[in-house]
C-alpha positions as CSV (number, residue, x, y, z in Angstrom):
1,X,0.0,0.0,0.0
2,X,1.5,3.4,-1.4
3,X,2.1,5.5,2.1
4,X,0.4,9.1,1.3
5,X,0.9,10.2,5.0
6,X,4.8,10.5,6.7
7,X,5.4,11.6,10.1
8,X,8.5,11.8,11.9
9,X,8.4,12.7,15.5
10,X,12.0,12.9,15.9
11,X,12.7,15.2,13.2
12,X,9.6,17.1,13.6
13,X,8.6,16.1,10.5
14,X,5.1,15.3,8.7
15,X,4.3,15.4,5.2
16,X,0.9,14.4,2.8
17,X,2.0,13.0,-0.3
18,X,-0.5,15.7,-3.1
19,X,-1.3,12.3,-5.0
20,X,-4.5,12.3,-2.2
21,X,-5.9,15.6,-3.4
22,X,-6.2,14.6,-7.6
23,X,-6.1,10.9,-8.0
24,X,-9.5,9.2,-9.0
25,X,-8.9,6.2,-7.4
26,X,-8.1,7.4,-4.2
27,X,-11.5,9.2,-4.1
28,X,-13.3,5.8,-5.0
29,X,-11.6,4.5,-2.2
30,X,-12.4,7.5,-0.1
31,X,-16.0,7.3,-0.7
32,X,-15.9,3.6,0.6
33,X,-13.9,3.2,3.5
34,X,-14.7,6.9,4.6
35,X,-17.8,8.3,3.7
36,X,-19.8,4.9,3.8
37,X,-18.3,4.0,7.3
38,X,-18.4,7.3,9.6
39,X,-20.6,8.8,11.4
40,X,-21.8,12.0,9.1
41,X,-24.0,15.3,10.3
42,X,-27.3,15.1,8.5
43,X,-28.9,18.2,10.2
44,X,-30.2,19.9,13.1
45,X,-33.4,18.6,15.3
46,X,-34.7,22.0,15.0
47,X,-34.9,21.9,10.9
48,X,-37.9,19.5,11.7
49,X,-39.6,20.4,14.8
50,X,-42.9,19.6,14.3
51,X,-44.5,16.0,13.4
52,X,-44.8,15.7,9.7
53,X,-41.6,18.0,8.8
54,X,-39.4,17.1,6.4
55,X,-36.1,17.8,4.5
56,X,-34.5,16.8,1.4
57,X,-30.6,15.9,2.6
58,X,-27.4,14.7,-0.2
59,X,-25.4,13.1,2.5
60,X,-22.6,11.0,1.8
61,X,-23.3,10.9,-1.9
62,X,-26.8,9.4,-0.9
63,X,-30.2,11.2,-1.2
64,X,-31.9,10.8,1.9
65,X,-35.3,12.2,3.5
66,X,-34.9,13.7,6.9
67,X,-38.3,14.3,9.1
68,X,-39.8,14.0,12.0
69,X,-42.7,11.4,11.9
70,X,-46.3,11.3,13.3
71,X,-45.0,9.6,16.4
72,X,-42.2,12.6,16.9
73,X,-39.6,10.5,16.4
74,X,-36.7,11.7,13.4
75,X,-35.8,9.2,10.8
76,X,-33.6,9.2,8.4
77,X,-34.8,7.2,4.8
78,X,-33.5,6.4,1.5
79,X,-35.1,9.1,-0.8
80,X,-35.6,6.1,-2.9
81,X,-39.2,4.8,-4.1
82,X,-39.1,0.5,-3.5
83,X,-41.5,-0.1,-6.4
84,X,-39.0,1.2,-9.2
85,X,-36.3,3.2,-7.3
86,X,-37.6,6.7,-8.4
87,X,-36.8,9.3,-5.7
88,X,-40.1,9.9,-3.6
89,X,-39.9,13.5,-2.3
90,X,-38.8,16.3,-5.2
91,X,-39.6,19.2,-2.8
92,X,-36.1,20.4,-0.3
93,X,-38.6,20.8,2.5
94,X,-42.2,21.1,3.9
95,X,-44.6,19.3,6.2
96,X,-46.6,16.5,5.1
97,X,-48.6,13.3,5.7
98,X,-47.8,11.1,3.0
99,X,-45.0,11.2,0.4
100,X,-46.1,10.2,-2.8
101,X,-44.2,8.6,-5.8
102,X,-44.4,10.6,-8.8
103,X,-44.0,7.6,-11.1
104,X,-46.5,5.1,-10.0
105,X,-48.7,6.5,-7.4
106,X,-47.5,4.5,-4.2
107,X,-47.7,6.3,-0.9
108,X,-46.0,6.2,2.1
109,X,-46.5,7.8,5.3
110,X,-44.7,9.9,7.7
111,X,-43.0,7.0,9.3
112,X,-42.1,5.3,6.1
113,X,-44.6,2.9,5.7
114,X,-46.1,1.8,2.4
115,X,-50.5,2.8,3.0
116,X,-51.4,3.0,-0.6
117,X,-50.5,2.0,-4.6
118,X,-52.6,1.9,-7.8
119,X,-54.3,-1.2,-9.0
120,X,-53.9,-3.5,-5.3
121,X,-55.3,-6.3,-7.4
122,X,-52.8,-7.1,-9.8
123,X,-50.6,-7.9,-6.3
124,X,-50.8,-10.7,-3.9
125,X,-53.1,-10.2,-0.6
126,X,-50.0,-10.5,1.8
127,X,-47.7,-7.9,-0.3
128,X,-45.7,-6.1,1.8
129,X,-46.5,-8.1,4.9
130,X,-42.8,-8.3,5.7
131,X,-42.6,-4.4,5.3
132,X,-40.1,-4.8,2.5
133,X,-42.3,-1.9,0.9
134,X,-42.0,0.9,3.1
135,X,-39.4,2.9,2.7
136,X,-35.8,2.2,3.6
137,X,-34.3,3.3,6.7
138,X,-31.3,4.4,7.1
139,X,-30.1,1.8,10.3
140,X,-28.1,4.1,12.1
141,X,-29.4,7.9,13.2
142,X,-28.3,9.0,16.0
143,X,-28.0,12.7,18.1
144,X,-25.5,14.5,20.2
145,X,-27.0,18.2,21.6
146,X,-29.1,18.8,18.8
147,X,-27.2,17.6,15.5
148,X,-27.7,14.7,13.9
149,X,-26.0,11.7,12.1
150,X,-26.3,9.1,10.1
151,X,-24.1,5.9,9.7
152,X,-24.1,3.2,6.5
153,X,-22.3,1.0,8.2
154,X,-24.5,-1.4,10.8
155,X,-21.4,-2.1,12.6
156,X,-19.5,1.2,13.7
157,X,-19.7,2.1,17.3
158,X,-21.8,4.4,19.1
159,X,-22.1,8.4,17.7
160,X,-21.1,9.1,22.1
161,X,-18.3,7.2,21.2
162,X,-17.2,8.2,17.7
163,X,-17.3,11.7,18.9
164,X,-15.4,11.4,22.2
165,X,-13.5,14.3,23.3
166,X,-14.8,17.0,20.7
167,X,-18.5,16.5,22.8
168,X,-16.7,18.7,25.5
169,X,-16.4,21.7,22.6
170,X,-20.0,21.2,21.0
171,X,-21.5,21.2,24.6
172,X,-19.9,24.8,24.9
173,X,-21.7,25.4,21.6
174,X,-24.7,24.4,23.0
175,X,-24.4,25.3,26.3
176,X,-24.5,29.5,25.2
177,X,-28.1,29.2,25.4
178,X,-30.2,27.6,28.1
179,X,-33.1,27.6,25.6
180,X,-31.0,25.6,23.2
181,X,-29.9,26.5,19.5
182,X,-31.6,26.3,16.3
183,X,-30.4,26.5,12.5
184,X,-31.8,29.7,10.4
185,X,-33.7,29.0,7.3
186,X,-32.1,28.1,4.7
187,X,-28.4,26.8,4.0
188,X,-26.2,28.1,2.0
189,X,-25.4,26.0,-1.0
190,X,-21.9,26.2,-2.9
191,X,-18.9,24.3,-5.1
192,X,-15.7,24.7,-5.1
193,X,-13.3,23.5,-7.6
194,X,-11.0,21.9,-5.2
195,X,-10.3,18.8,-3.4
196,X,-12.9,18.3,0.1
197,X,-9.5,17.4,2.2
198,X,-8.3,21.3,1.5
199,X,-11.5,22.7,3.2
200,X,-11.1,20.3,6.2
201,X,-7.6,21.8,6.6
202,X,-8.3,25.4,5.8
203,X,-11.3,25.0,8.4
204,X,-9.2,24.3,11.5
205,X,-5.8,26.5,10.3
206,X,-5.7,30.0,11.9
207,X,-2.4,30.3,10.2
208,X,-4.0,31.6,7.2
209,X,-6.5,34.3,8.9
210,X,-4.0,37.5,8.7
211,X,-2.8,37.2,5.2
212,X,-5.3,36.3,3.4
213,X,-8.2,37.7,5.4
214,X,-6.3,41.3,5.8
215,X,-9.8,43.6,4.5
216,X,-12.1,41.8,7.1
217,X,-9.7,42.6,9.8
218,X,-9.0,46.0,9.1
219,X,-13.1,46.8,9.1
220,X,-13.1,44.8,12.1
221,X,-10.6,47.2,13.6
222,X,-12.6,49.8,13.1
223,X,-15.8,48.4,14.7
224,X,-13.7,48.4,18.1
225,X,-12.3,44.9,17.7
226,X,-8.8,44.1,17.2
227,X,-6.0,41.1,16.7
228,X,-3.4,41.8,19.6
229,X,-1.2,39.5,17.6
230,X,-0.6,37.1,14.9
231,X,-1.2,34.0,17.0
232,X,-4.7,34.8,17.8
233,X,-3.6,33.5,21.4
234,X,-5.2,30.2,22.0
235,X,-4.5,26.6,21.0
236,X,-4.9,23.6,18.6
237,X,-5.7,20.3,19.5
238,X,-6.0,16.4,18.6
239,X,-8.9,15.2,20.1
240,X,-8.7,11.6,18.6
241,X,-10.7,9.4,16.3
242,X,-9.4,12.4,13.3
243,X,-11.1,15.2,15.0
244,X,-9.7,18.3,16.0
245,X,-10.3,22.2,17.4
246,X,-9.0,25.0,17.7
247,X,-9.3,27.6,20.3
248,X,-8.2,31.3,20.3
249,X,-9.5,34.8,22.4
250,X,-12.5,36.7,20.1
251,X,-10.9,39.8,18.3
252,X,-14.5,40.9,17.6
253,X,-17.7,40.8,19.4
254,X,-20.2,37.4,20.1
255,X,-23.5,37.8,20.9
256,X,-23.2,35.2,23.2
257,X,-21.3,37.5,26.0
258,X,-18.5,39.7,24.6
259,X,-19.3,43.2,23.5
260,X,-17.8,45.8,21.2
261,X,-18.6,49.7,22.0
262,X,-20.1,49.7,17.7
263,X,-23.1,48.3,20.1
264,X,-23.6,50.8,22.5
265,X,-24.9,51.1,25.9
266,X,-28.2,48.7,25.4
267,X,-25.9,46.0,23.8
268,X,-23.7,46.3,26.8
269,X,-26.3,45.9,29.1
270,X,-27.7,42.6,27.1
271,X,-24.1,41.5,26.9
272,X,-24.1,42.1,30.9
273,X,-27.4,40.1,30.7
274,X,-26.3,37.0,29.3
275,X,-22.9,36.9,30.7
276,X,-24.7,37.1,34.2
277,X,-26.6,34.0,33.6
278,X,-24.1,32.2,32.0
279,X,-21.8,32.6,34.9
280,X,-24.9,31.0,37.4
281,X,-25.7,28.4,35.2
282,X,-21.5,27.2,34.8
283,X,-19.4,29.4,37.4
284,X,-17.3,32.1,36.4
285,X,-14.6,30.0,34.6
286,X,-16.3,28.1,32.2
287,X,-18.9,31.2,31.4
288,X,-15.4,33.3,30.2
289,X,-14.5,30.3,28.1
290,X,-18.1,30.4,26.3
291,X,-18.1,33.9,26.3
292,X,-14.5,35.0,25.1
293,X,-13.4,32.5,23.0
294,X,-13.7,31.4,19.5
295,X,-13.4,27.6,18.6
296,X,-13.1,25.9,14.9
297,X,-14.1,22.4,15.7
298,X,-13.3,19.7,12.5
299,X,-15.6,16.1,13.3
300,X,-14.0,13.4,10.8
301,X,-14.6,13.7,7.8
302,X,-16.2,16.7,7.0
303,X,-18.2,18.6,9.7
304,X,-17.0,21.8,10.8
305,X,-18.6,23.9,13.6
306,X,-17.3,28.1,13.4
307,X,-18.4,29.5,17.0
308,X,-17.0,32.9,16.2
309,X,-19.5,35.8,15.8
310,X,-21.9,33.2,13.9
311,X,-21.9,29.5,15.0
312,X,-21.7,28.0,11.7
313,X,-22.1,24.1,10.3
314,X,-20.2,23.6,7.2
315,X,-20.7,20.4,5.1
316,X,-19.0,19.1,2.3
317,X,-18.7,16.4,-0.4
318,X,-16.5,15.7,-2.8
319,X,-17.9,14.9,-6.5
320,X,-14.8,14.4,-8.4
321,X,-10.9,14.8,-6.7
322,X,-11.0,18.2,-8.2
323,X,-14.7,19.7,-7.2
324,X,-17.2,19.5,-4.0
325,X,-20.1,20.9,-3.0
326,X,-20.5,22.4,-0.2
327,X,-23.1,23.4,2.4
328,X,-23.3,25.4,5.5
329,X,-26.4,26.9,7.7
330,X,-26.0,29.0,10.6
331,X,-26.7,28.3,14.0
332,X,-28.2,30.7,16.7
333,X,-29.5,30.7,20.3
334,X,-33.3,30.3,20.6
335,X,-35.0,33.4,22.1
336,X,-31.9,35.4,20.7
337,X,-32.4,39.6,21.3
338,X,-33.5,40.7,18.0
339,X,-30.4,43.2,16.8
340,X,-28.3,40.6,18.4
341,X,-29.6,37.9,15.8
342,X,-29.0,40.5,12.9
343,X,-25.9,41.1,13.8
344,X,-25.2,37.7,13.9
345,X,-27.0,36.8,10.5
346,X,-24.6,39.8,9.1
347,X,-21.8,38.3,10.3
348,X,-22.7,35.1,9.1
349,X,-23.1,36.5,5.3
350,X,-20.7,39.3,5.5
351,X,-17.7,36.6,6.8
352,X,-18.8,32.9,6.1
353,X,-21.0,33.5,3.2
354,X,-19.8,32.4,-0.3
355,X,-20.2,36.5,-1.3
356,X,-18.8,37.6,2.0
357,X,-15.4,38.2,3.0
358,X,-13.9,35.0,4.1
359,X,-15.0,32.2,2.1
360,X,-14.6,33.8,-1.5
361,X,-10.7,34.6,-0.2
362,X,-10.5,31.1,0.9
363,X,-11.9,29.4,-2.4
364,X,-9.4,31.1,-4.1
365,X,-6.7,29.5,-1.8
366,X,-8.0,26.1,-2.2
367,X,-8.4,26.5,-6.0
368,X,-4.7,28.2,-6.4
369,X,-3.9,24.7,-4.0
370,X,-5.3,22.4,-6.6
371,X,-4.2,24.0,-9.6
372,X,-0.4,24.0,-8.0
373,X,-1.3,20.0,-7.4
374,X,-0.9,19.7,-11.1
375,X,2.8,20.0,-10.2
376,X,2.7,16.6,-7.7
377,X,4.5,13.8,-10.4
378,X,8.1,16.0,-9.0
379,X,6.5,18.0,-6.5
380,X,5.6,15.6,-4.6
381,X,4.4,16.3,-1.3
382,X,2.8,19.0,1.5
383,X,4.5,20.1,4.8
384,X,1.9,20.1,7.8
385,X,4.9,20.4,10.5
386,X,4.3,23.5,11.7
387,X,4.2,23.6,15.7
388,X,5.6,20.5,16.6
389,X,8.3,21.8,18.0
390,X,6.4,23.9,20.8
391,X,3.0,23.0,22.7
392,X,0.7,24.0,19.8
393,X,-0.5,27.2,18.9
394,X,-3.7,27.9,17.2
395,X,-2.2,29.0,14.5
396,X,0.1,25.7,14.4
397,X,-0.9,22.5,12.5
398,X,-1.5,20.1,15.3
399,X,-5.3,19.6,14.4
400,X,-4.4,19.1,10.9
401,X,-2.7,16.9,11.5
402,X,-5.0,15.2,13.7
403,X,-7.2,15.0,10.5
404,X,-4.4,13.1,8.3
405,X,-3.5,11.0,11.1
406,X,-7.6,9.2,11.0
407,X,-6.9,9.2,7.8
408,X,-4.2,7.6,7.0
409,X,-5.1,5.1,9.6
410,X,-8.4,4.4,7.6
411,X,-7.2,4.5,4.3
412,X,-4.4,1.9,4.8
413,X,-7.4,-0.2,5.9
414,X,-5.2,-0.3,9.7
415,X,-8.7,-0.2,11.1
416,X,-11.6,0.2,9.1
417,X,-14.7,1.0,11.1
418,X,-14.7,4.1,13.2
């Protein structure tokens, strides 16, 4: 087996051979042992809060129906008609009863099962008696503080489990509100013509942020927020199973508790608010930590969570070595003051959105990444090294590294369920 990942502790070395990012195979290979085997975000619990609501997902390179059936409980199905395989639901979203096939009329309810098809005579009494024409499941759905997964594989361990030590950075996600979060309508819906693995890395690498986002932090700057320095003074770490985070103090303001004098006085005084109630509810310490600091949190393979100003869930999949789609939806507090929501939602668009300031700077990095790649038959591989010489930074590379770690693990088939 070709080695695409080298790391030498001794020599402070580690290296990811470019093949990964452009080589067809790989990706087939990729799409099996990866993204048909881990535990991947579907959506949030609040995108179908009430009994009947539904939502048209692409996850994993499979269409799937996500809802919440009669009985309350959240499924995930096959978008997939038994009869003749045509996909069932066409609309992105709504609320409804009964999905029906557009192709040959058979109906199935909320909770997948088949109550209804054309011409019942030309069929044996007893068809479907062994459910074989409802609609597929998918077998494993399960939920961690509001977000969802799904999991193809009948034999990978427990989502608690999979997600191990990142559950103590999403629970300061969640914890900001006591009401709980929800995702604002609708997701944003993009591609980028680069490899999937270059927006894991660029998601968790504060190395980038100065040089290449210079404009949004000199209007920043003069909203009463500033960088004290280039190493946005936090940390990065491996939190195991491929995941990662990173953790630096806010340069700008969060709705959740730090303020910025562009606010005024009654922004202070809701800042004071929240921070008051956050610091009864956890105790001083951990109510600064919501409060203060900015995480990037990376869930193997391709979930990211952005608590800056926003909270922001970023998916991605790719569609050929070279291209991926890419969605993301914001994430808020419920019962959110209303100018504090609008400011968020501004943030959200003006930084994270595909027109705003960071993401269209950051396609272009990717893109200028995988045209270089073009280059990888003599130049052959990437340096991810940075940091190990010193107890990383958040601006070092340790949870990238993290990242190719699970990966290489899972690619050279070492251990192939996770």
């Amino acid at each position: 087996m070709e080695k695409f990942v080298f790391e030498d502790k001794e020599k402070l070395a580690f290296k990811v051979k470019r093949k990964v990012f452009t080589d067809q195979d790989i990706l087939g290979k990729e799409r099996e042992e990866i993204f048909s085997k881990c535990w991947l975000f579907i959506g949030h619990e609040s995108e179908v809060p009430k009994k009947g609501d539904f939502k048209r997902k692409k996850v994993g390179g499979r269409e799937l129906l996500f809802n919440r059936g009669s009985d309350g409980e959240i499924r995930a199905f096959y978008n997939s008609c038994p009869h003749r395989g045509a996909m069932v639901c066409r609309e992105h979203s709504g609320n409804s009863k009964v999905f029906r096939c557009f192709y040959h009329a058979w109906s199935f309810d909320s909770t997948g099962k088949l109550v209804g098809f054309p011409d019942k005579e030309g069929f044996p009494k007893d068809f479907n008696s062994d459910h074989s024409k409802d609609l597929m499941e998918v077998y494993r759905v399960e939920s961690y503080r509001g977000l969802v997964f799904v999991n193809f594989d009948h034999y990978a361990v427990s989502l608690e489990e999979y997600l191990g030590k990142a559950k103590e950075y999403i629970d300061l996600v969640a914890d900001q509100s006591e009401a709980g979060m929800e995702v604002l309508e609708s997701p944003q819906e993009y591609s980028v013509r680069a490899n999937w693995k270059l927006l894991v890395e660029n998601s968790i690498d504060a190395y980038h942020g100065i040089p290449t986002h210079k404009t949004y932090f000199d209007i920043v700057a003069t909203r009463g927020g500033e960088l004290s320095n280039g190493d946005y003074e936090g940390y990065g770490v491996d939190l195991g199973n491929g995941h990662g985070a990173m953790e630096y103090t806010s340069a700008w303001g969060r709705p959740v508790a730090r303020w910025m004098p562009a606010w005024g006085e009654d922004g202070k005084r809701e800042i004071e608010k929240i921070k008051k109630s956050l610091t009864e509810r956890f105790g001083s310490e951990r109510a600064d930590r919501i409060a203060n600091y900015n995480r990037n949190i990376f869930i193997f393979p391709n979930l990211i969570i952005n608590d800056i100003m926003a909270v922001t869930i970023r998916t991605f999949y790719p569609i050929t070595p070279g291209y991926m789609e890419v969605t993301g939806y914001a994430l808020a507090t419920k019962n959110e003051n209303e100018q504090f929501r609008q400011r968020r939602n501004d943030n959200f668009l003006e930084f994270l959105g595909p027109g705003g300031f960071a993401t269209p700077d950051d396609n272009e990095a990717l893109e200028l990444c995988q045209q270089g790649f073009e280059n990888n038959k003599e130049a052959q591989w990437n340096d991810i090294s940075k940091g190990m010489n010193r107890d990383p930074k958040s601006t070092d590379e340790e949870q990238i590294r993290a990242f190719w770690r699970r990966y290489s693990d899972v690619m050279s088939k070492q251990e192939t369920r996770i």
